[in-house]
C-alpha positions as CSV (number, residue, x, y, z in Angstrom):
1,X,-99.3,73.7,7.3
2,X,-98.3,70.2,8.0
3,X,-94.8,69.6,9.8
4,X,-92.6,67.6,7.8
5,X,-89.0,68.4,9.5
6,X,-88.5,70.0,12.9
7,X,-84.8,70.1,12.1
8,X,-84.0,74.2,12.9
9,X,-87.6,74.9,14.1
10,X,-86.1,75.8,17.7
11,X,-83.2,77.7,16.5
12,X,-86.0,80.0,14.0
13,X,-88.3,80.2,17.1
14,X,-84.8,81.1,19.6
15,X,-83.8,83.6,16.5
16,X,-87.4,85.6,16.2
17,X,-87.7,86.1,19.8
18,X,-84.4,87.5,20.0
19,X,-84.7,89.9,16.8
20,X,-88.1,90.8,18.0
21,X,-86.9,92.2,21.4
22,X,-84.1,93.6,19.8
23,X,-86.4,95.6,17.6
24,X,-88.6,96.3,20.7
25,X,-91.3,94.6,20.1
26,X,-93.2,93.3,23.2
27,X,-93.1,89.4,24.5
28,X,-96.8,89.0,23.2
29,X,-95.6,89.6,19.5
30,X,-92.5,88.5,19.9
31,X,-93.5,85.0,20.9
32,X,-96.5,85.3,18.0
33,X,-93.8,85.8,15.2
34,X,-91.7,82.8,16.8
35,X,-94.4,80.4,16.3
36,X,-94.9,81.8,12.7
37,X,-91.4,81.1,12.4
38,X,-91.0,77.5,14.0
39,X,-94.2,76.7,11.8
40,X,-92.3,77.9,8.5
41,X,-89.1,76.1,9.5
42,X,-90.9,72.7,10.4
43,X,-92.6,72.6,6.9
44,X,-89.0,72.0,4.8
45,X,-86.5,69.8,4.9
46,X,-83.5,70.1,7.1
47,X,-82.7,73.6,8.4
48,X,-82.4,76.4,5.8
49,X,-85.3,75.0,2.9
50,X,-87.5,76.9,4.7
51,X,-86.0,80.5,5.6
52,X,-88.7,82.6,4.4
53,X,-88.7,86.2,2.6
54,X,-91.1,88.6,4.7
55,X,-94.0,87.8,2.5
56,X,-94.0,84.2,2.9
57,X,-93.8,85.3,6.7
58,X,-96.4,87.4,6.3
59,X,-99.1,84.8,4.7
60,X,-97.8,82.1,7.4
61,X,-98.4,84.8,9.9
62,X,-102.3,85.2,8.3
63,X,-102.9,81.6,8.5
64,X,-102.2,81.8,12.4
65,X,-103.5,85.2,13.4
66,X,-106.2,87.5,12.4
67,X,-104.3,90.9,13.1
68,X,-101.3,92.8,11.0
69,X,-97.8,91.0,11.3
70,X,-95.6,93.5,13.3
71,X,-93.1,95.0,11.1
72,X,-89.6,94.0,11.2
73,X,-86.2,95.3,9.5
74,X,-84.8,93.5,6.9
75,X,-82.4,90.9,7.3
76,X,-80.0,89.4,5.0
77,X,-79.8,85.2,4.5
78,X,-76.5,83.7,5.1
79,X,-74.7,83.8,1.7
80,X,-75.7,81.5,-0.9
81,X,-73.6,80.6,-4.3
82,X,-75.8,83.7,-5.5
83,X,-74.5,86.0,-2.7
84,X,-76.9,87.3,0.0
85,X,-80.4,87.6,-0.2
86,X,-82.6,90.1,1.4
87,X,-85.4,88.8,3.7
């Protein structure tokens, strides 16, 4: 997956570390899902083109990993003109 924008690619990394100790997960998988994340967030345009549903998570995660992407809660997108979207 090809970076085209690295606009909010530290802030998703910062962001899925956090969550993923939050939700115990340990530092191994926690920095796994934060590259997964940076990579989704440097392949859009500016910051939020990119914020992936768990499914598109889960596929980036299979491009970079051969194991099962640790499970995570859900967690809502900031509001949209729709209202909030599950992720």
């Amino acid at each position: 997956m090809p970076a085209v924008d690295s606009t909010g690619a530290g802030d998703a990394m910062a962001a899925a570390v956090l969550a993923s100790l939050w939700n115990d997960l340990d530092l191994a998988a926690a920095t796994d899902l934060a590259q997964v994340m940076s990579l989704l967030a440097g392949a859009g345009v500016g910051a939020r083109e990119m914020l992936p549903d768990q499914e598109q998570a889960r596929q980036a995660w299979g491009l970079c990993y051969p194991t099962k992407m640790p499970e995570l809660p859900r967690f809502t997108r900031p509001a949209s003109p729709d209202g909030p979207t599950g992720v």
